[in-house]
N, C-alpha and C positions, 0 to 999 in steps of 0.2 A: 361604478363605484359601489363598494359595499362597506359590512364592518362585519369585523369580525374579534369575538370578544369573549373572555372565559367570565362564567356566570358561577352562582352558587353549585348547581351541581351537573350543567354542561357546558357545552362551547357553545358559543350561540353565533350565526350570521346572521343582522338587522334585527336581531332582537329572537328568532325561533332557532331551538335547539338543532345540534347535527351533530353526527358522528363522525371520527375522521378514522375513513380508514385506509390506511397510507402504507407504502413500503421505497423504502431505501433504497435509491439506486446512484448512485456516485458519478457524477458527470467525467470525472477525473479518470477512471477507470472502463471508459467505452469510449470508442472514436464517435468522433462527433457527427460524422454522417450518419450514423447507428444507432441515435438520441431516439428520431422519431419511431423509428421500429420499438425499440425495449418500452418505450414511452404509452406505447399501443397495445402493448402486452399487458403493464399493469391495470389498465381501463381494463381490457379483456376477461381481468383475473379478477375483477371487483371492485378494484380500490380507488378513493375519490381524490387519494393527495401520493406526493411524492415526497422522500427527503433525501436530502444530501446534506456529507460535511461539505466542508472547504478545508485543501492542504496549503497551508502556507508557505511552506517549503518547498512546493510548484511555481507556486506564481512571486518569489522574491528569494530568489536560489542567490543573490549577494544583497548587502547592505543599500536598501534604494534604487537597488535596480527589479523592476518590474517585469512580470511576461505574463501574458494572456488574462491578465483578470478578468478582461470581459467574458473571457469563457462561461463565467458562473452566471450572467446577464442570458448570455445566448442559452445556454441549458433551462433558465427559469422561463424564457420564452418560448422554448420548445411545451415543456411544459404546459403551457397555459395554452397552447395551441392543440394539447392533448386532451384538453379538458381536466386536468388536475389541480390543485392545488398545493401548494408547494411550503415546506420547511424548512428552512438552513438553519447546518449548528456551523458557522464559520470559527470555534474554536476561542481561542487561539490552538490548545492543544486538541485533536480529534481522535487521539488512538485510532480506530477504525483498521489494524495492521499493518500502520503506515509508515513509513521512513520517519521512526524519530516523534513520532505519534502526531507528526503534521509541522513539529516546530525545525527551523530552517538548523542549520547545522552552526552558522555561523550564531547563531542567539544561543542555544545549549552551549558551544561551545563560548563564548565572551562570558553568559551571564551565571556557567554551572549551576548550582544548586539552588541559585535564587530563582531561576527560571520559576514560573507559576507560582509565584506569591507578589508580594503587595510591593515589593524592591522598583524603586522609581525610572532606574536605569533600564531594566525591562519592562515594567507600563510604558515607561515611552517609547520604544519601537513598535510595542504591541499597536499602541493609540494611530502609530504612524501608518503602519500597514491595514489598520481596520477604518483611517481615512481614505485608503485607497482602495477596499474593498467594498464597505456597505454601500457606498452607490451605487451601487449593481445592486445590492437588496432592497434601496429605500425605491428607488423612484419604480420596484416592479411591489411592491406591497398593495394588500386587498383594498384599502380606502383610494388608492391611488389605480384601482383599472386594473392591477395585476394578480399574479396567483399567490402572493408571499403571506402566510395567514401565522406563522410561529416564528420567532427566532429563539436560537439555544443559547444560553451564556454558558462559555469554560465548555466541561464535559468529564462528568465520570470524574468530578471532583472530591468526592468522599471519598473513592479508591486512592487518593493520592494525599490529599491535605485538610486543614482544620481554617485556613487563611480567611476566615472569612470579609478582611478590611478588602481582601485581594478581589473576592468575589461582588462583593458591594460595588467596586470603582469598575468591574467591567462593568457591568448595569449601566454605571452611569456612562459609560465611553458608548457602549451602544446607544442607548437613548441620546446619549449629547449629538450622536451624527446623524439624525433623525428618523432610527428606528422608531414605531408608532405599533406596531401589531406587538399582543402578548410574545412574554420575554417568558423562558422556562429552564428548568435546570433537570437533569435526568442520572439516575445513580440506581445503584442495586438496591434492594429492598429489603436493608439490615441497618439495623440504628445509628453503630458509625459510619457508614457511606451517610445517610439522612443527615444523621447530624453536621456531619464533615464537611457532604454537597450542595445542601439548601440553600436559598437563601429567602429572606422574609421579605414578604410582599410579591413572588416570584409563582409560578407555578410548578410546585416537583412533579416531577413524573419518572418513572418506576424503571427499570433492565431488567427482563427477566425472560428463561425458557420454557418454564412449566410453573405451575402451582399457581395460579392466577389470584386463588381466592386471598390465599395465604398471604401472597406479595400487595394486596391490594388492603390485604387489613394492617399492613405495617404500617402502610404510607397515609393509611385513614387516621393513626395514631401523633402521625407528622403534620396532616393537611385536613381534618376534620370536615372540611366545604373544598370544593371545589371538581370539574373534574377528573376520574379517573382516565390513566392513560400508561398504558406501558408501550416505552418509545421506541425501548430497542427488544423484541418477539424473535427471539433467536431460535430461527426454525431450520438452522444448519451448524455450519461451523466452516472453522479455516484448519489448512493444515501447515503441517512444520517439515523442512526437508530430514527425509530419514527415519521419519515416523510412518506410522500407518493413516492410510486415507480415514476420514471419519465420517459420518454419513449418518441421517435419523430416521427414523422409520417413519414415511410419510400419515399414515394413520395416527401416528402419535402423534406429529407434529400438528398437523388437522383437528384433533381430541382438545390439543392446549390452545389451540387461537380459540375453537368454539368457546371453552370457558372462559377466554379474557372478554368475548362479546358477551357473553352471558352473565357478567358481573354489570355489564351497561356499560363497559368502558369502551373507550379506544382505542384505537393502534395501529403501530408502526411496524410492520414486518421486516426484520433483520435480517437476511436482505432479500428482497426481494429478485433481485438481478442482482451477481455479484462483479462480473467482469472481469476482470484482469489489470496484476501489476505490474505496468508494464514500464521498458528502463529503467530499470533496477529500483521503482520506491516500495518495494514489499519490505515490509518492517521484521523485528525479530521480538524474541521474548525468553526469558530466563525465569526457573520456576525455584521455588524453597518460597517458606514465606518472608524473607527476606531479598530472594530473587537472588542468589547466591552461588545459583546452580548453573550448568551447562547454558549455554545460547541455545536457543531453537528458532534458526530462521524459519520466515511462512516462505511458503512458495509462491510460484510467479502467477499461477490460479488462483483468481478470486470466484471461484464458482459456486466457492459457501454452502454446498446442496443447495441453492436456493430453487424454489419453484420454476425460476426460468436460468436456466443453465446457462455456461458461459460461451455456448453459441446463439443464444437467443432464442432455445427451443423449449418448448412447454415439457414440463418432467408430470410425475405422477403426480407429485405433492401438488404441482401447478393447478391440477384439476380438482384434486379434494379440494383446497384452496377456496376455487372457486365456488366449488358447490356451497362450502360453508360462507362465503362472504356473500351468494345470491341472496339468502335471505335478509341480509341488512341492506342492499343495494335501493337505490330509487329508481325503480324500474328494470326492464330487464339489461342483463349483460350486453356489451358490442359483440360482434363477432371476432375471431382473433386475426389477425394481419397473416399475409402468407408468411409461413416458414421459412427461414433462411437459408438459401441452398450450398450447397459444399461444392468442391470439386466432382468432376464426372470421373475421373479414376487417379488415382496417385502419378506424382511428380517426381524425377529423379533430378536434382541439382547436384551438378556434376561440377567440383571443384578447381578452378583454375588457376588459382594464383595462394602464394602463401608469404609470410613475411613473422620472422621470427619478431618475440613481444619488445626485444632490445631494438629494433629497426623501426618499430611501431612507438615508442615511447622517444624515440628521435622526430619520428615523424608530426608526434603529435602530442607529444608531452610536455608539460611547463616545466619552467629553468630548472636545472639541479638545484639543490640548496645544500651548501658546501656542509661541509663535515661539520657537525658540532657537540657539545659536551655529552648530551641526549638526546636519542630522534628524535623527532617533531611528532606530532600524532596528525592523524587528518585534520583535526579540525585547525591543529597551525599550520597546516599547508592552506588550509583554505577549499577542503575535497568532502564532497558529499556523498556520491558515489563514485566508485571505480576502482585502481589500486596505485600502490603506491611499491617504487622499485627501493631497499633500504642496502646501502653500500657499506663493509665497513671491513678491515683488515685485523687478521688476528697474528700479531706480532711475532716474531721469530730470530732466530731458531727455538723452538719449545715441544713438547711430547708433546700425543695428544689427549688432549679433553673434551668431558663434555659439553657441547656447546647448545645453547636454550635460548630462552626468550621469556622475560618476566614482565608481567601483565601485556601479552598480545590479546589483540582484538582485529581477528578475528583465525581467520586461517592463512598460513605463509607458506609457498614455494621456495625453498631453497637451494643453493647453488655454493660450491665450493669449486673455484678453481675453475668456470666454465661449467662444472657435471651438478647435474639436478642429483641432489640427496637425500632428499626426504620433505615430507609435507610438516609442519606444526600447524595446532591449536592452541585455542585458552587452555583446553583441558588436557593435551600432550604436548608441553611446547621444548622439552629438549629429544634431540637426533637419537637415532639407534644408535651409530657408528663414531666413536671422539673423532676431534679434528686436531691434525696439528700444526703448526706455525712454521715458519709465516703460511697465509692464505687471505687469500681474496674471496667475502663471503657478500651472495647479494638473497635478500630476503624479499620477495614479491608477495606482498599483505593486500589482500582484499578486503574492502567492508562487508558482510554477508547480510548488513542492514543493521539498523540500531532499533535499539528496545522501544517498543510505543507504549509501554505501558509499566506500571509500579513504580515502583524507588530506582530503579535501576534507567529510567527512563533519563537520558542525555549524557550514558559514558561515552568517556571518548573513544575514537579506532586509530588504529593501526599500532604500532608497536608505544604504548604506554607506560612502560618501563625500561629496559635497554634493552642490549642482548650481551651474552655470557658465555667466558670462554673458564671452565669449572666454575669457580663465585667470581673471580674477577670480572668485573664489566668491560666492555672493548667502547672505547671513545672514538668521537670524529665518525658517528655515522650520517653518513650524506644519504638526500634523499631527494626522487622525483617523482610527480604525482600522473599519470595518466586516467583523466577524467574519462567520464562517460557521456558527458557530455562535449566532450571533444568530437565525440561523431557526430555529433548532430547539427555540426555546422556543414550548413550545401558545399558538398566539392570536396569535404577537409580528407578524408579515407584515398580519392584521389593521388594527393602528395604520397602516401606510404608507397613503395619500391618493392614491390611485390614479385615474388622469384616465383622456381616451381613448384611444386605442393610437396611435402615430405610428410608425408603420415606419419602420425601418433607422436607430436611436435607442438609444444604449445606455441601459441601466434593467433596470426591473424588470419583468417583464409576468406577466398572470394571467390564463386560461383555463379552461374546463372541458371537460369530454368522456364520453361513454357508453360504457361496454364490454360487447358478446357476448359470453358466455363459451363453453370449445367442446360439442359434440353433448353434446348431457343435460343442460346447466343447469348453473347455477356458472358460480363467474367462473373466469379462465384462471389457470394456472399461472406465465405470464412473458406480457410485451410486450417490444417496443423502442420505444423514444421516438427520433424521429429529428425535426430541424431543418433544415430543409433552407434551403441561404443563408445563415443564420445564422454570427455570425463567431467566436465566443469565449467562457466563462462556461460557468457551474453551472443543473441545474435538478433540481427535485421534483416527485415527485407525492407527492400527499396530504404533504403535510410532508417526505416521508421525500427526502435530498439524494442523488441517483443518480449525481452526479457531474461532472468536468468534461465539457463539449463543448468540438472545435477543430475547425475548417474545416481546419487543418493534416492533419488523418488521420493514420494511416490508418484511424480506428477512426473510422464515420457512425454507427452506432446503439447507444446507452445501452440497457443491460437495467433492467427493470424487474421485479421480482420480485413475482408475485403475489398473494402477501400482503400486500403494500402498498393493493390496489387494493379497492376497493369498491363494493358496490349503489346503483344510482342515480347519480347525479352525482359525476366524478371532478374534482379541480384541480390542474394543472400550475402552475406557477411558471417563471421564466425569468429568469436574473439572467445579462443580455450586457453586457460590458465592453468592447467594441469596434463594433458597430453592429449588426442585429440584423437578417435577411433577410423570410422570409415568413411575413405576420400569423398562423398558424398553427403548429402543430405536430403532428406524424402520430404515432402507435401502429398498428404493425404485431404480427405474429406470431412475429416474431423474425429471428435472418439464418444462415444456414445455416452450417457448419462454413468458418471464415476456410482462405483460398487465400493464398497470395503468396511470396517467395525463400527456397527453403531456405536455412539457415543455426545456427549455432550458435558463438552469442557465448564461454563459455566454455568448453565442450567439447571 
């Protein structure tokens, strides 16, 4: 048992000062036989704590129904078996790139705009799912035996609001379920986030990528006593599909942790391991300061530049890292854990079956939902991730017109008459070519993920407005939802009636393949799954959903984490929603540490 407690001007355990120096690693975004390895890398790199959010949108994907929360038990315990000390910001919202910034779909969608303020009808679900979650936080906290020495309230609340009745009553909902270790709040280092995200009697601490001094004399303006601590050390970055890769110059980013030690503080390296978003919860983001502008989904890569890359391998930064964190360590560094081995040479999965996406949406699709006055969006179907097929007839005989879609969300496959005719977005959402009547039009809408962050954070998807045949609107559109989580029931892919493969076909396709594992036997520790040609869509091995692919980039290769994979015969899956390139698909050994434009979005 210990204590652990913030003092005038450090954190103190049983009463003597200590420094935390900690990096974020997401339990939610690494397979779980993989915990103790990445786990052994931060020890390696210097650091004496770990932090993770919690998504809420994982573990209560419908109203009261629950999945895996002990996950976040089992992680804290890995943990503490590493010899780390441990953080949770359990949210409720955690941005972090997330589906929806962690909140479930069906609470954005029921509570709109009230979501994240003091609206009673959202404390109480919030209250209901943080019963069913701190228990996993309380009974592993530092006075109690465990590694749990912070908990976060909210997150990067001054980027969003002013509510502070709102911020007050989480406080008291954590402590009422017997949170006991310091409670903190963390916001960028500019007066309105402070002002907006604080809250009094609480400990703030700081986001920042560089200027340490400067960020630290804000929040001295804010918090006069207490210590410093910048929680989120953004020493990478994420990227957006269709943009350029981003990357920082490891020296520089080495140059800004030494100063944030060099002020006496704290810190959290963002991220430290980033992982991977895998089955589809990689979030999106839309930019103006109003968030007004185009979507920019992230990609299925959470690799962040971080120091330890998203196979588990020490990058360059890894090792500045370390040289700068030896001098604050208690003693010397561990040695680092073996490196994770890839495949001994690439893998061709050679495609056997295919089944167009209307045979697959039979197979595994929930009820039609009969025509009505205006689509439904996802969140009244009740769909988090995956798409949605939208039915509706444009009346005849008539010339033809332009035909659109007003407020779509996200991107739509369209069909007239049986023939694919063109793709929409938000940002092009009427056809090249008019249509004319009568016609049978079906619109297959994907979520591409929802905004985790700003004002724009909990719009609805799928078609949010109708669809339009010149201005007149076309009534009676029927709609059926094909989850993403419909695959992941054991057997369910099974049922689909899978014919023989027709190249450059959107559908479903199914493969299998062999794996080498490396020198000595065993299977490997990672692959990449790469598609080459191929234009859009989800795939698995062995069941497990690795994530989206786009021909857009800049991310060509899906990690596939080695646990997944198995003796004898392996099976790929391929669900393309836009046309589908060569009858194949490749597993390689992995791809070396990403290159492309320094930069640094909030920084």
């Amino acid at each position: 048992m210990a204590d652990f407690t913030v003092g005038d001007d450090h954190f103190r355990l049983d009463g003597e000062p200590v420094r935390l120096l900690s990096g974020a690693l997401h339990y939610f975004r690494v397979h779980e036989a993989q915990w103790d390895h990445r786990l052994s890398m931060l020890r390696a790199m210097g650091l004496n704590c770990v932090e993770t959010y919690v998504p809420w949108n994982l573990h209560e994907p419908e109203p009261g129904v629950f999945r895996e929360v002990a996950a976040l038990g089992r992680f804290l315990d890995a943990a503490h078996r590493a010899g780390l000390w441990a953080i949770v910001r359990p949210g409720p919202y955690i941005c972090a790139e997330w589906e929806n910034g962690g909140l479930p779909a069906w609470v954005t969608g029921r509570f709109g705009r009230r979501v994240r303020t003091r609206d009673a009808g959202y404390l109480g679900v919030v209250e209901r799912w943080f019963a069913e979650l701190l228990p996993q936080v309380v009974e592993r906290q530092i006075d109690r035996g465990g590694p749990v020495i912070m908990v976060q309230v909210e997150n990067e609340y001054g980027s969003y609001g002013t509510d502070q009745v709102y911020l007050a009553r989480l406080a008291e909902v954590v402590r009422g379920h017997g949170v006991t270790v310091p409670l903190f709040t963390s916001d960028g280092p500019d007066d309105h986030m402070l002002t907006g995200g604080s809250v009094p009697g609480l400990l703030a601490t700081v986001n920042f990528g560089s200027g340490a001094r400067e960020a630290f004399g804000v929040l001295r303006r804010y918090q006069p006593e207490g210590p410093l601590m910048c929680m989120e050390f953004w020493c990478g970055w994420f990227e957006h599909w269709g943009a350029a890769p981003v990357v920082r110059d490891p020296k520089q980013a080495a140059d800004a942790l030494r100063e944030i030690l060099e002020c006496g503080a704290s810190v959290n390296i963002y991220m430290a391991h980033g992982g991977t978003n895998f089955a589809g919860w990689a979030g999106a983001n839309r930019s103006g300061p109003v968030q007004d502008e185009d979507l920019q989904p992230t990609v299925t890569s959470y690799d962040y530049d971080a120091p330890i890359d998203e196979y588990g391998r020490p990058t360059e930064k890894f090792w500045l890292f370390r040289e700068v964190l030896a001098g604050y360590a208690d003693g010397p560094l561990p040695d680092l854990p073996p490196e994770p081995a890839g495949l001994v040479a690439p893998v061709r999965a050679e495609l056997t079956g295919w089944a167009p996406l209307s045979v697959v949406l039979e197979a595994l699709g929930d009820p039609e939902r009969a025509g009505s006055g205006v689509p439904p969006t996802f969140e009244e179907l009740g769909v988090d991730r995956g798409l949605v097929r939208y039915r509706v007839g444009v009346p005849g005989p008539r010339r033809p017109y332009a035909l659109g879609v007003s407020g779509l969300r996200d991107r739509a496959v369209v069909f007239v008459d049986g023939v694919r005719v063109g793709v929409l977005s938000d940002e092009r959402a009427v056809l090249d070519a008019p249509v004319a009547g009568p016609a049978a039009v079906e619109l297959w809408v994907e979520s591409l993920g929802r905004v985790n962050y700003g004002p724009r954070l909990g719009e609805p998807k799928g078609i949010t407005g109708g669809v339009l045949h010149e201005r007149q609107f076309l009534h009676g559109v029927g709609a059926r939802a094909l989850r993403l989580a419909a695959f992941e029931e054991p057997g369910a892919v099974d049922a689909v009636p899978f014919g023989d493969v027709v190249v450059g076909r959107a559908g479903l396709y199914r493969g299998v393949f062999e794996v080498a594992g490396p020198a000595g036997g065993g299977l490997p520790d990672h692959a990449g799954l790469e598609l080459p040609g191929w234009t859009r869509g989800f795939a698995w091995v062995n069941g497990f959903c690795l994530g989206r692919y786009w021909s857009a980039g800049p991310q060509r290769t899906l990690y596939v984490p080695g646990p997944v994979l198995r003796e004898g015969d392996n099976e790929v899956w391929v669900l393309e929603v836009e046309g589908a390139g060569a009858p194949y698909a490749e597993l390689g050994p992995g791809v070396p540490v990403r290159t492309g434009t320094p930069g640094e979005a909030r920084g």
